[in-house]
N, C-alpha and C positions, 0 to 999 in steps of 0.2 A: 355795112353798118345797119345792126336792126335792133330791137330788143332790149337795147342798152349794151349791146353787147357790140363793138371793133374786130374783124378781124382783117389781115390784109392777104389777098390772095392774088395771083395770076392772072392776068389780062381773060380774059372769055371765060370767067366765073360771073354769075349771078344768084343775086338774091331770090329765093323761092318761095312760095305759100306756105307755111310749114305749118298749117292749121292738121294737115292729115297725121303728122309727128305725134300727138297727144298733148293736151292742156298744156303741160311743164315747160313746151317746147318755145323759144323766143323766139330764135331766128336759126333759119335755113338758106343751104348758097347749093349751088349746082352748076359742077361745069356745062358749057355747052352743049359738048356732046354727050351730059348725062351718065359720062363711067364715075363721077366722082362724086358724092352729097358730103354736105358736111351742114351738121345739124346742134344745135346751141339748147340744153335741158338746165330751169333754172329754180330749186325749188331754197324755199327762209327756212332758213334752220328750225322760225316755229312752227313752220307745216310740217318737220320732219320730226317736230319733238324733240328735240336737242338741246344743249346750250352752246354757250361761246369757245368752249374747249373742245368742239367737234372741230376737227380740223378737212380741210381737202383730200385727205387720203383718206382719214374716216369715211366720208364722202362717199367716195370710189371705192372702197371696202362694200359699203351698203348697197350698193350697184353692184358691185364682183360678187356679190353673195345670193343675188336674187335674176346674176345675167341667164339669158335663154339660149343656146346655141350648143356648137361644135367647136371643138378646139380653143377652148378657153384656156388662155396662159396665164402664168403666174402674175400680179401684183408687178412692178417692176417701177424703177426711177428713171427720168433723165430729162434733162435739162432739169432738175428741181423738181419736177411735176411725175406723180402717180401715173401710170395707166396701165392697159391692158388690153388685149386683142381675142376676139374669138371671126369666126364663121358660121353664118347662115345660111339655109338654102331657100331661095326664091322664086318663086313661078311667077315669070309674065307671059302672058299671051300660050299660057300652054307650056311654054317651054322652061324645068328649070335649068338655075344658076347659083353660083354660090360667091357670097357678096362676103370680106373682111371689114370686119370695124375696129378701128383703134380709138378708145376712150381714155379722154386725159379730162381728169377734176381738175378745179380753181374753186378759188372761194374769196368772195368780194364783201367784206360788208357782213350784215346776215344771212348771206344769199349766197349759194354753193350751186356751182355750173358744171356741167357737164358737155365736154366740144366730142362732139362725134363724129369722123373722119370713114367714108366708106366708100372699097372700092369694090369690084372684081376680082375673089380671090386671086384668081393669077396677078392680075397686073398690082398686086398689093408692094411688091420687093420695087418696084418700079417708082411708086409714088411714096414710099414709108420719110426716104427722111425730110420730102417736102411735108407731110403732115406737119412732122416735129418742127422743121423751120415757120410753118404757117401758127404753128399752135407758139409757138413763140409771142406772134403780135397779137395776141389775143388782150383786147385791155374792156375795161370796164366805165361806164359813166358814172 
């Protein structure tokens, strides 16, 4: 729980600094062992210049439209909620990698969130539909 933001994860997840995410960023969790981040982006509708008929998918449209990466998929539904997946490539320590994120909007209020789920392109088919089960308990204060 950080940010104003709930979510309920797996035993050997933890909350993380999520100051290096950028401004927008609430709250950050991280498995143990670091294959998994999941990261919480929370901007008011009047930072975004909008009104009350911007909805969550509008949201995630404005995100899908300005994403940076490889293999950006289409817009898509489920469980109720927008999202969408691409791939990036990462260098640590020298060596890269290629990291999957699954972005699912919400919108609370005047305040539209973005939960960001990233694994290890490989081991992404591995953890997908715990994202979705996790992105379920997402609640708001």
């Amino acid at each position: 729980d950080s940010g104003g933001v709930s979510i309920t994860l797996p035993a050997g997840y933890k909350t993380i600094d999520h100051s290096a995410y950028g401004a927008s960023t609430v709250a950050a969790f991280s498995s143990e062992d670091g294959f998994v981040a999941i990261y919480v982006i929370r901007e008011s509708r009047a930072d975004l210049g909008v009104d009350d008929s911007f909805t969550a998918k509008d949201y995630l449209q404005k995100i899908y439209d300005t994403a940076k990466g490889d293999e950006i998929s289409a817009i898509e539904e489920k469980n109720g909620h927008s999202y969408f997946t691409y791939t990036q490539e990462i260098t640590s320590n020298g060596e890269p990698f290629m990291l999957k994120y699954l972005n699912i909007s919400y919108l609370n209020g005047d305040d539209c969130y973005l939960v960001v789920f990233n694994c290890y392109e490989q081991e992404y088919d591995y953890f997908r539909e715990g994202f979705f089960h996790w992105a379920e308990s997402v609640k708001f204060e």
